[in-house]
py3Dmol code that shows the C-alpha trace and the ligand (Angstrom):
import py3Dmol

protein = """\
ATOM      1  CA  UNK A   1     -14.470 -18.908  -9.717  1.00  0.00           C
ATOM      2  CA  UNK A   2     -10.863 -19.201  -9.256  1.00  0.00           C
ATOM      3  CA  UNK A   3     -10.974 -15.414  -9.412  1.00  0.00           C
ATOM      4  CA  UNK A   4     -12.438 -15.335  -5.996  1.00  0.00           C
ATOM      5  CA  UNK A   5      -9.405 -15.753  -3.348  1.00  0.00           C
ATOM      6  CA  UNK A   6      -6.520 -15.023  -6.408  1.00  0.00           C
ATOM      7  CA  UNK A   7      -4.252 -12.926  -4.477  1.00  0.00           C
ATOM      8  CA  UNK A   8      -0.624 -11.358  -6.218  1.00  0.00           C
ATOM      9  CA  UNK A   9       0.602  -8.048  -6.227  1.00  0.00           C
ATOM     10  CA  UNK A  10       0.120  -6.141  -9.553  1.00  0.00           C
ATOM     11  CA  UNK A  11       2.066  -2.944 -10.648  1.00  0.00           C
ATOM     12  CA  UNK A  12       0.065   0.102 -12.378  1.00  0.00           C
ATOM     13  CA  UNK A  13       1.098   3.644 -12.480  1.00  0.00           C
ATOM     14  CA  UNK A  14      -0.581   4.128  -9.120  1.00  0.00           C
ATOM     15  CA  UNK A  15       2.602   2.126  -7.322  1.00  0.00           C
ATOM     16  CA  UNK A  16       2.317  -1.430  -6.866  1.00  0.00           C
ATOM     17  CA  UNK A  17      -0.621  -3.048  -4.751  1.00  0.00           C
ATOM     18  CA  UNK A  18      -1.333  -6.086  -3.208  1.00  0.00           C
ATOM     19  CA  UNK A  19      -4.700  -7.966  -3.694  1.00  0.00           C
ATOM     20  CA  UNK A  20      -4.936 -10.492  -0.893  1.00  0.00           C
ATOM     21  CA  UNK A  21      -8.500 -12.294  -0.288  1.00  0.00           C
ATOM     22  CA  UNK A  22     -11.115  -9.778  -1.311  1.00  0.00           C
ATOM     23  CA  UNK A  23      -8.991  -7.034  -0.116  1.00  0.00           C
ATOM     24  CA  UNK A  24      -6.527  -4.147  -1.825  1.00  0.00           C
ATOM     25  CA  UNK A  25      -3.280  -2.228  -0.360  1.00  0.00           C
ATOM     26  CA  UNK A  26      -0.968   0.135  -1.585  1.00  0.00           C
ATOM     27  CA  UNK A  27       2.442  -0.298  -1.099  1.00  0.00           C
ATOM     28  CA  UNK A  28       4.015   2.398   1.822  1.00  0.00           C
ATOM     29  CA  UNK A  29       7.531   0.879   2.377  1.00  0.00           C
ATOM     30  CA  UNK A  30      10.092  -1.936   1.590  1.00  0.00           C
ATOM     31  CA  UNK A  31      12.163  -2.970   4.299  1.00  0.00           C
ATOM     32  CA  UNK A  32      14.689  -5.912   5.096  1.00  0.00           C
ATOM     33  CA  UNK A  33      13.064  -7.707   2.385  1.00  0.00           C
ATOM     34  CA  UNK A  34       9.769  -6.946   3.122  1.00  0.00           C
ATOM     35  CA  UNK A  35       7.029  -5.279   1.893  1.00  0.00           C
ATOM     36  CA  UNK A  36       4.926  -2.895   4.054  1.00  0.00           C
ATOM     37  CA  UNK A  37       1.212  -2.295   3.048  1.00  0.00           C
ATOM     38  CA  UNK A  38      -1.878  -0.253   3.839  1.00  0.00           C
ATOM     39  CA  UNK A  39      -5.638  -0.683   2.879  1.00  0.00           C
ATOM     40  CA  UNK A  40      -6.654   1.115  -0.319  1.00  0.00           C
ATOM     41  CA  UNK A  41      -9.150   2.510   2.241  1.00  0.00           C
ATOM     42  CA  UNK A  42      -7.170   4.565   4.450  1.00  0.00           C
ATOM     43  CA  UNK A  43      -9.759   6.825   5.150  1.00  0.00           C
ATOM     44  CA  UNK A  44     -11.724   4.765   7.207  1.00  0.00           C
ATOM     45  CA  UNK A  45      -9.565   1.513   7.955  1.00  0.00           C
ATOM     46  CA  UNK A  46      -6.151   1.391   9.589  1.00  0.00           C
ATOM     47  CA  UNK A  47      -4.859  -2.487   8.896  1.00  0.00           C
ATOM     48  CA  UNK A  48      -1.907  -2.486   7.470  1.00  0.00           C
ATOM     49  CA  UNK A  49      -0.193  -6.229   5.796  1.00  0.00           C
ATOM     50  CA  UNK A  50       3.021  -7.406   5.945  1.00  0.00           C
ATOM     51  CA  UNK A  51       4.130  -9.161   3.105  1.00  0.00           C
ATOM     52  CA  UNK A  52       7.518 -11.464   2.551  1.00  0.00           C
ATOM     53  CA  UNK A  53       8.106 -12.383  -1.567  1.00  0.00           C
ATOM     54  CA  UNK A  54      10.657 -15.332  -1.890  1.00  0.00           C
ATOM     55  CA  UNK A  55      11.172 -16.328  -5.470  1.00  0.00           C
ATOM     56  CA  UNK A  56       7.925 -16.230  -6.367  1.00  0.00           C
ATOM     57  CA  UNK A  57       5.762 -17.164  -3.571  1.00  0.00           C
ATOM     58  CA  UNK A  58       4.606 -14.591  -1.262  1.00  0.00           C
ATOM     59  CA  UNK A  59       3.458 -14.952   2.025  1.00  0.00           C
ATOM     60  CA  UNK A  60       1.561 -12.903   4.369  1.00  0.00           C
ATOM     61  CA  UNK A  61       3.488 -12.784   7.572  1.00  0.00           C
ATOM     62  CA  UNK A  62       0.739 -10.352   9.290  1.00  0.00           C
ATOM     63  CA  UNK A  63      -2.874  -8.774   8.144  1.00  0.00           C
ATOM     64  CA  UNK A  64      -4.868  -7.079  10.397  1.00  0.00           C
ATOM     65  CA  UNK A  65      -8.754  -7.166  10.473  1.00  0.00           C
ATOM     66  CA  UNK A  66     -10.586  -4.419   8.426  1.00  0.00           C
ATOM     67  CA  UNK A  67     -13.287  -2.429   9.258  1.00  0.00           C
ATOM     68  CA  UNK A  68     -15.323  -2.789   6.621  1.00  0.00           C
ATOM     69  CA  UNK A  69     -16.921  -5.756   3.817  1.00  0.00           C
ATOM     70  CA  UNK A  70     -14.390  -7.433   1.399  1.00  0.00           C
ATOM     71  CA  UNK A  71     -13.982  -4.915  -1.993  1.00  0.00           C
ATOM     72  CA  UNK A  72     -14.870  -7.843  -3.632  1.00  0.00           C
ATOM     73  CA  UNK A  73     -15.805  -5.952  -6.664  1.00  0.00           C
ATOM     74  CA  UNK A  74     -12.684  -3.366  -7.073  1.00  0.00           C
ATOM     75  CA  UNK A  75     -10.594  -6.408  -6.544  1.00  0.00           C
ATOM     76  CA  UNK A  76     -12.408  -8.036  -9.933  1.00  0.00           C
ATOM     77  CA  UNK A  77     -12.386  -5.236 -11.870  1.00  0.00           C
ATOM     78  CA  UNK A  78      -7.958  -4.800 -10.773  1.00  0.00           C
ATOM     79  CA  UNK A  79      -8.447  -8.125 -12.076  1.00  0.00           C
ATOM     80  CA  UNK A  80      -9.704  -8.060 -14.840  1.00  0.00           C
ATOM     81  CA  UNK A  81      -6.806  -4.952 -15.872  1.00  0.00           C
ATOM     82  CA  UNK A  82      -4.199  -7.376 -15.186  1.00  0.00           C
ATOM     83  CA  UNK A  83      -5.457 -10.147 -17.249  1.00  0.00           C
ATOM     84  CA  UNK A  84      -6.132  -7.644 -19.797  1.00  0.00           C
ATOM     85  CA  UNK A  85      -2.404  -6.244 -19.649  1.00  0.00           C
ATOM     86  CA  UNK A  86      -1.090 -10.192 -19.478  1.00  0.00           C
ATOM     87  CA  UNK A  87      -3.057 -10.821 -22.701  1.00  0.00           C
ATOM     88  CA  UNK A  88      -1.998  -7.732 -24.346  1.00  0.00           C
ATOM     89  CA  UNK A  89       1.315  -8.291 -23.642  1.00  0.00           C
ATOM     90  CA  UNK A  90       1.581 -11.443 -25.293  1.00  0.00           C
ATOM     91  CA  UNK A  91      -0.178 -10.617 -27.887  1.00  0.00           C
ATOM     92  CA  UNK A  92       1.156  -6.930 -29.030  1.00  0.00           C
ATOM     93  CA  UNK A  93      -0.613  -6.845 -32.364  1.00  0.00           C
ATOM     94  CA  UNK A  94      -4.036  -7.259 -31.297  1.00  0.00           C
ATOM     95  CA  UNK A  95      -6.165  -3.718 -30.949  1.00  0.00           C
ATOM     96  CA  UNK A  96      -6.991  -3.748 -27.627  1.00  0.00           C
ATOM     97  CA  UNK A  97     -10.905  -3.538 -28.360  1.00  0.00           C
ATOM     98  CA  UNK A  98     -10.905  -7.035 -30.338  1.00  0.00           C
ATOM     99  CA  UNK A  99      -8.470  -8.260 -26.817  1.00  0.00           C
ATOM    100  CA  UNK A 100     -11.290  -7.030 -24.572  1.00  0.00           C
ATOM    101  CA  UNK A 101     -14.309  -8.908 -27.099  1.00  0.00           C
ATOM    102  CA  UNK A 102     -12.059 -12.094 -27.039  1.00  0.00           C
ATOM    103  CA  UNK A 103     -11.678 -12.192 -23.152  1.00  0.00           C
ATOM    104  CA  UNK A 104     -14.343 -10.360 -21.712  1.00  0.00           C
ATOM    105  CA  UNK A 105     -17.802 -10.626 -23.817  1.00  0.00           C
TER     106      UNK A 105
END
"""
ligand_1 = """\
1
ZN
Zn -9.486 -2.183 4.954
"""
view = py3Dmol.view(width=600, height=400)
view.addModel(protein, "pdb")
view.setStyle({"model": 0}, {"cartoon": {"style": "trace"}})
view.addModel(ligand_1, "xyz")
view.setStyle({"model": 1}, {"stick": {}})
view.zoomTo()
view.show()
């Protein structure tokens, strides 16, 4: 599925985050034009990301290695919120519960 590698950053009311190959970070610090980021898990893994946006492309200047399997499945379901929001916002007078039957069943 192309849902697989999709990488972006999305914004909630958590901060923003960055979803990059299976993996998730929080935002720490903006610097120079750059974006500084940590793993969602901070409890037990240290890498951090480095992230440059220009226009719209954004490339990762530096990721370090993780200690632990992809979060392959909180990256679907951060997913899955994003599409819903993107659907919801272009369609504001759908109830939400017939958006999420439409996309999602
Ligand atoms: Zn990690």
């Amino acid at each position: 599925m192309e849902e697989q590698n999709s990488q972006g950053i999305t914004s909630s009311r958590g901060g923003r985050k960055l979803i990059h190959i299976g993996f998730i970070y929080y935002r720490r610090i903006s610097k120079n034009g750059k974006d500084y980021w940590k793993c969602l898990r901070k409890s037990d893994c240290r890498p951090t990301a480095i992230t440059k946006l220009t226009g719209d492309a954004l490339s990762v200047l530096k990721e370090s290695e993780h200690q632990h399997a992809l979060n392959q499945e909180c990256v679907k379901a951060e997913l899955v919120i994003q599409r819903l929001k993107r659907v919801a916002t272009g369609h504001p007078e759908l109830p939400p519960a017939q958006l999420f039957r439409e996309n999602f069943l």
